[in-house]
C-alpha positions in Angstrom: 248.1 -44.7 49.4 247.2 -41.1 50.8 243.9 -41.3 48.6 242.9 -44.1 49.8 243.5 -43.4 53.6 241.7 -40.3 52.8 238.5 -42.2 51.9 239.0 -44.2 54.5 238.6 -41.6 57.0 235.9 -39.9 55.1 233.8 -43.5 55.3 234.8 -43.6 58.9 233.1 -40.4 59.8 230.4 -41.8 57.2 229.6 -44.4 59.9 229.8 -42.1 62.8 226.8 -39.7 61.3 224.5 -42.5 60.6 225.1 -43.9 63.8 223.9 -40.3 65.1 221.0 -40.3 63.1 219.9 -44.3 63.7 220.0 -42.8 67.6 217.9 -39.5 66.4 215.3 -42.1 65.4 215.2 -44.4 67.6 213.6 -41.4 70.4 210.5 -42.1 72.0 207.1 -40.5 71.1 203.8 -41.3 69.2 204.2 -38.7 66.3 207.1 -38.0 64.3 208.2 -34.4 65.1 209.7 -32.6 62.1 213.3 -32.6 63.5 213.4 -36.3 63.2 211.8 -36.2 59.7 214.3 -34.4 58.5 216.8 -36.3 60.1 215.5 -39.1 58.2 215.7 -37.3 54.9 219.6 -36.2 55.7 220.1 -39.6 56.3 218.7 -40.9 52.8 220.9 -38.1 51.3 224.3 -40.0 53.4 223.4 -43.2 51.9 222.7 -42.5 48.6 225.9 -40.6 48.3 227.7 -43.5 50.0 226.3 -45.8 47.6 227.1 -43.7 44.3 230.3 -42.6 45.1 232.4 -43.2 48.5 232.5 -46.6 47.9 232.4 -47.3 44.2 235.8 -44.9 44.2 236.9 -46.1 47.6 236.8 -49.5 46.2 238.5 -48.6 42.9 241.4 -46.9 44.6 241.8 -49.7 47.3 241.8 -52.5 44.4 244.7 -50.4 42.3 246.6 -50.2 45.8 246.5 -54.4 46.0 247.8 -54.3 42.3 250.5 -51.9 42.7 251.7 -53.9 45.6 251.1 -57.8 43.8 253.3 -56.2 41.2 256.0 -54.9 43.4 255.9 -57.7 44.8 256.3 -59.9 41.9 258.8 -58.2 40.9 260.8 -58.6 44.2 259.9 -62.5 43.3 261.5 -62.6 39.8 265.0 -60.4 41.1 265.2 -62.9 44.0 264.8 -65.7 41.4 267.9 -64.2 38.9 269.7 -63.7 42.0 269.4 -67.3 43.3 269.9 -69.1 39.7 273.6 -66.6 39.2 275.2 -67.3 42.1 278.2 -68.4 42.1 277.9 -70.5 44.9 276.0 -74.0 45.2 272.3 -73.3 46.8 269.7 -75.5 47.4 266.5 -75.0 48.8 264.7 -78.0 50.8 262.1 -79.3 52.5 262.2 -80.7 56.0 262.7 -84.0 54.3 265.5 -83.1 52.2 263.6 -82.9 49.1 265.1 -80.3 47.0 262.7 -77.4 45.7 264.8 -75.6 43.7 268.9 -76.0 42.7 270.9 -73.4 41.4 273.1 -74.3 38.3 276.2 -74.2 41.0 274.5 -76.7 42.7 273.6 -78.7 39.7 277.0 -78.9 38.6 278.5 -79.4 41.6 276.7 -82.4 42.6 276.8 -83.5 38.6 273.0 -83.6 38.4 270.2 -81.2 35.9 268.1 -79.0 38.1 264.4 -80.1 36.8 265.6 -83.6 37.4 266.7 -83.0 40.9 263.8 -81.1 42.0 261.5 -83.2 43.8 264.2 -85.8 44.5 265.9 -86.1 47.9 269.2 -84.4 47.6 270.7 -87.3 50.0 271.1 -88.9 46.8 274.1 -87.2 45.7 275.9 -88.0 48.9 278.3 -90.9 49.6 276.0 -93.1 51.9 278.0 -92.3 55.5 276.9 -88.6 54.9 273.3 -89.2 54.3 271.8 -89.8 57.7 273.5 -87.0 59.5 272.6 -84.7 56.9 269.5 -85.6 56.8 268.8 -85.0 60.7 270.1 -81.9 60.5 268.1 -80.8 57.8 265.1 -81.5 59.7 266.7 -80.4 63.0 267.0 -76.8 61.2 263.6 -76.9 59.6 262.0 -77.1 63.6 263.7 -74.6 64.1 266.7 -75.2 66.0 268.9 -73.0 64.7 271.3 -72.6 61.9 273.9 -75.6 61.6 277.2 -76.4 59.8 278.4 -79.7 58.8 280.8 -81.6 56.5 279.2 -83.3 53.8 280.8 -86.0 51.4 279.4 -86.2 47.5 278.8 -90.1 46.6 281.7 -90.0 44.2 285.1 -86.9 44.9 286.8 -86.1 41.9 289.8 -87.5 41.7 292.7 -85.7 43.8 294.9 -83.3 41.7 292.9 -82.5 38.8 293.0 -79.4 37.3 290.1 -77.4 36.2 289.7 -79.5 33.0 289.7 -82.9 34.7 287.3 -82.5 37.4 286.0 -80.8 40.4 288.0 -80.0 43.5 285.5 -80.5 46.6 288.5 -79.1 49.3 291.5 -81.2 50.9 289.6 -84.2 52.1 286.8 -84.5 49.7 284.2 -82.8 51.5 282.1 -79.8 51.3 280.9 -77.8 53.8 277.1 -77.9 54.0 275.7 -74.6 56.2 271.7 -74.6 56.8 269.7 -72.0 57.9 265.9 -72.2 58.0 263.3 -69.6 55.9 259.7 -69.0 56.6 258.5 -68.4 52.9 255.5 -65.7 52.3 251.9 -67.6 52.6 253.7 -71.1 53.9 252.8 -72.8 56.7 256.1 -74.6 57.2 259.6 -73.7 57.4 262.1 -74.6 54.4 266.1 -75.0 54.9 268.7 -72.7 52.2 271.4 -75.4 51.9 275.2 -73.3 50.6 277.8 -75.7 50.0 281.5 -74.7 49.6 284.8 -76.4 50.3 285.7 -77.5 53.4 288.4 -75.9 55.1 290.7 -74.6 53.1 290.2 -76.3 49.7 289.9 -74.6 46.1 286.4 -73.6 45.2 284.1 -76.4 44.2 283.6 -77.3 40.3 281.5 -79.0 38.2 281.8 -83.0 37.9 282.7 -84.1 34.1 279.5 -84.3 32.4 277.2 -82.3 34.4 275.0 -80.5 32.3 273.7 -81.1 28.6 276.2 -80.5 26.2 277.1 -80.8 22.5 278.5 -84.4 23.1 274.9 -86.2 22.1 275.4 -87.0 18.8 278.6 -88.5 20.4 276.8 -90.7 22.5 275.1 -92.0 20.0 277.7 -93.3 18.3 279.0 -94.4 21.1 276.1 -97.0 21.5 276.1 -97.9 17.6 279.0 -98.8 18.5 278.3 -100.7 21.4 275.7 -102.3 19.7 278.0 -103.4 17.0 280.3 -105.1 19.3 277.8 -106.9 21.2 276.4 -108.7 18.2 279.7 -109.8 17.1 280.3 -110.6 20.1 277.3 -113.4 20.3 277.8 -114.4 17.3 281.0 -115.4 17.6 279.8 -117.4 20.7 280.8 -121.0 21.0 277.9 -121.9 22.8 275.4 -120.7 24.6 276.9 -120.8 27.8 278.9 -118.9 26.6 277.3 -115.9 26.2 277.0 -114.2 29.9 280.5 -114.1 29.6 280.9 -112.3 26.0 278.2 -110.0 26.5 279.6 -108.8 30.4 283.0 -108.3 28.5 281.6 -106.2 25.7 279.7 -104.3 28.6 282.2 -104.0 31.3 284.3 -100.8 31.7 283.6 -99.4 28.3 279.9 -98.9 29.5 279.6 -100.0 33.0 282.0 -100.4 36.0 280.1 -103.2 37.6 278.3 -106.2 34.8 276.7 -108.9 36.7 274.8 -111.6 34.4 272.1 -113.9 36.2 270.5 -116.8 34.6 268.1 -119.2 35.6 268.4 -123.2 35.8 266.6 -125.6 35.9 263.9 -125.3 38.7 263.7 -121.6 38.5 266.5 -121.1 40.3 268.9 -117.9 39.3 272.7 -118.6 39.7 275.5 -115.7 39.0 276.9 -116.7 35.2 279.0 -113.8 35.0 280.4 -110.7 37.2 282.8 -107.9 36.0 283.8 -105.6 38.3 287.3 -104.3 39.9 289.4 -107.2 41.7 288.6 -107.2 44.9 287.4 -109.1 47.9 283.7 -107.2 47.0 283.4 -108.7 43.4 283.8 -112.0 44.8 281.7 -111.4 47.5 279.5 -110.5 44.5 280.1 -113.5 42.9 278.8 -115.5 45.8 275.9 -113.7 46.7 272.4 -115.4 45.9 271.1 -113.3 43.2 267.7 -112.7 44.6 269.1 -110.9 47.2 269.9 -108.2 44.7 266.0 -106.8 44.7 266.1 -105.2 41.2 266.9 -108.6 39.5 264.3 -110.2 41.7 261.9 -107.7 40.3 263.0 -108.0 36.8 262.8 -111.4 36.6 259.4 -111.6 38.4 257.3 -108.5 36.4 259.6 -108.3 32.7 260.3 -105.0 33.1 264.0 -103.4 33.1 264.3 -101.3 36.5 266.6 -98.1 36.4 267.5 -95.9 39.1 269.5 -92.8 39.5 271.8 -92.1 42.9 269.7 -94.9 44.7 268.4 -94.5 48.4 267.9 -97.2 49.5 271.5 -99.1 50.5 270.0 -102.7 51.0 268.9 -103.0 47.1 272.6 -104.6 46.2 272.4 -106.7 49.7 275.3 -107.2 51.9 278.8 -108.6 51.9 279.8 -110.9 54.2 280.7 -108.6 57.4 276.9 -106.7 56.9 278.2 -103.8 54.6 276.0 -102.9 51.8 277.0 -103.9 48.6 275.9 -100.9 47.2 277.2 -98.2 49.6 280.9 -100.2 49.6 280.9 -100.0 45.7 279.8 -96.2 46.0 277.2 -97.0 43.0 275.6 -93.7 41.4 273.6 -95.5 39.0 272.0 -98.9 38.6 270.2 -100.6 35.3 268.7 -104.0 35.5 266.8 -105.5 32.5 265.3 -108.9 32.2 266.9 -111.3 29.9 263.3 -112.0 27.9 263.8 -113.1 23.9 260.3 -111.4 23.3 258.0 -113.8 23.0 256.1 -113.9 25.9 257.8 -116.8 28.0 259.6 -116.2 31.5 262.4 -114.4 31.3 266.1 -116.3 30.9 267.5 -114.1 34.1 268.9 -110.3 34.3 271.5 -108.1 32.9 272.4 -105.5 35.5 274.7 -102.9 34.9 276.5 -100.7 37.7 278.2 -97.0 37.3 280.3 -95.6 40.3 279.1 -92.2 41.3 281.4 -90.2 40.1 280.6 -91.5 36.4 277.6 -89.8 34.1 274.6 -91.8 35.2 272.4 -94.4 32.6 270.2 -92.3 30.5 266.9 -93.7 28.8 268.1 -93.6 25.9 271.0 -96.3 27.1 268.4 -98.3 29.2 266.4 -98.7 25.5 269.8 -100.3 23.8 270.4 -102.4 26.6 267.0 -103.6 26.8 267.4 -104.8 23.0 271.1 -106.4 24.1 269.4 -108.4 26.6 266.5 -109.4 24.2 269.9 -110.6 22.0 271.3 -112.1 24.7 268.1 -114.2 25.5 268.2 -115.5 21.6 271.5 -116.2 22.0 271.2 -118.3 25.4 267.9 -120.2 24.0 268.5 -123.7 24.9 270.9 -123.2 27.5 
């Protein structure tokens, strides 16, 4: 850095002697005397030297100073990185939104989710509905710059209370976390972005990861778990008296072994969709469930309309389930992490039957593609079955 300053100052005093000698010749007269001429030539000397070597070298050293500092400075980068992805406590980073940038594996386990899947996503998602709008306003309240705030935060689904390390995840005495937010002005950003540390609330044990966070060894598991499932659903409708009753057979194959919630629509004559089956804890919500007109339930609507089997992960939006008879949403009251919704369509091209849709609480491992894939062939089975319903 001394070198180059050095040049620096030499160039400086550069400009200062030409300017003396632009001024030489700019004096009056008709004839050149020989002072000025050789002003002139000292001049030509200045820039040629200038051009040849101050700035070639100046240039050179200036351009390794940039690099030495890009390189510190990426190195700065990567230790910040290692430091945010081991610590021990759950981080996120977000936008003003709420959009997660980056989540450190604490986070990801805490809140049961992978981090490349949650980047991108808003991290509202893994929080039980009545937490969602206050966090989010204070997110964006932070990001304006409003100062650092502290709230209490619930995830969509606690673990259940008691359990040791093995069973679950202890989120503190009520089931909250503690959610403290402070804004950070990033290097060549224009906006602010909000550093999210979660921890228990009061004075709970430390948070831990919800069962089946994370990839594990447990796939080939899994997919004997849907052989499986596959296995009992085809007994299942063949073992059907009729096909009426197959709604029925299939939600019990489905229901708790695979899904907390099985509702079966079909359609009847006129195009109308009527409930044929629903699986779910007793409850006044199941048969509020069981009432409901099934195009109120926006996935099945869309299912049935387009073909195509809908899956969503920690849904938004709290309306897609509708409501129960007292305004509640449906989804929100069943605290639903996970939804799959596939058309009931034998294959060949006609309107579809009705809709399987399948329901997992939050605090359950959420519908992979690889299940959505089997299901979508069970309902294609199903929709044989019912033919001539």
């Amino acid at each position: 850095m001394a070198q180059a300053e050095e040049f620096g100052a030499e160039l400086a005093d550069f400009r200062r002697r030409v300017e003396e000698l632009r001024s030489a010749r700019a004096l009056p007269g008709a004839g050149r005397p020989p002072a000025l001429e050789a002003a002139l030539d000292a001049a030509l000397l200045e820039l040629e030297h200038a051009a040849g070597v101050l700035w070639p070298r100046y240039e050179e050293l200036a351009g390794a100073e940039r690099h030495r500092g890009a390189r510190e400075e990426h190195h700065e980068h990567r230790l910040l990185r290692v430091l945010f992805q081991r610590l021990p406590v759950a981080v996120a980073l977000l936008d003003r939104d709420g959009v997660v940038r980056r989540l450190n594996p604490a986070a990801a386990r805490l809140f049961g989710v992978r981090a490349g899947y949650a980047t991108g996503r808003a991290l509202t998602g893994s929080l039980a509905h009545e937490s969602r709008a206050v966090f989010r306003s204070q997110v964006a309240a932070v990001a304006r710059g409003g100062g650092d705030r502290s709230l209490v935060v619930r995830p969509l689904h606690p673990p259940e209370p008691g359990g040791g390390p093995a069973e679950g995840a202890g989120t503190g005495a009520g089931g909250g976390l503690r959610a403290t937010l402070t804004a950070l002005r990033p290097p060549h950003e224009p906006r602010s972005v909000v550093l999210a540390v979660f921890g228990p609330d009061a004075a709970g044990e430390p948070p831990r990861a919800l069962p089946g966070a994370g990839p594990g060894p447990d796939e080939p598991a899994r997919s004997a778990e849907l052989m499986d499932l596959m296995d009992g659903m085809t007994e299942a409708l063949l073992l059907a008296d009729s096909p009426k009753d197959v709604p029925q057979r299939a939600a019990e194959v489905l229901y708790g072994r695979f899904a907390d919630w099985v509702v079966v629509d079909v359609a009847v004559p006129g195009g109308v969709l009527r409930r044929a089956a629903v699986l779910a804890p007793a409850g006044r919500l199941r048969d509020a469930v069981a009432a409901q007109d099934p195009l109120s339930w926006s996935p099945v609507a869309e299912a049935v309309r387009r073909g195509e089997p809908f899956l969503q992960v920690r849904p938004e939006d709290p309306g897609l389930l509708g409501r129960d008879p007292a305004g509640a949403p449906v989804l929100a009251r069943a605290e639903i992490g996970s939804l799959l919704c596939v058309p009931l369509a034998d294959g060949a091209g006609g309107p579809a039957l009705g809709a399987l849709t399948l329901l997992r609480a939050g605090g359950r491992r959420a519908f992979e593609l690889a299940e959505a894939a089997a299901v979508d062939r069970i309902a294609r089975h199903m929709a044989l079955a019912m033919r001539g319903m």
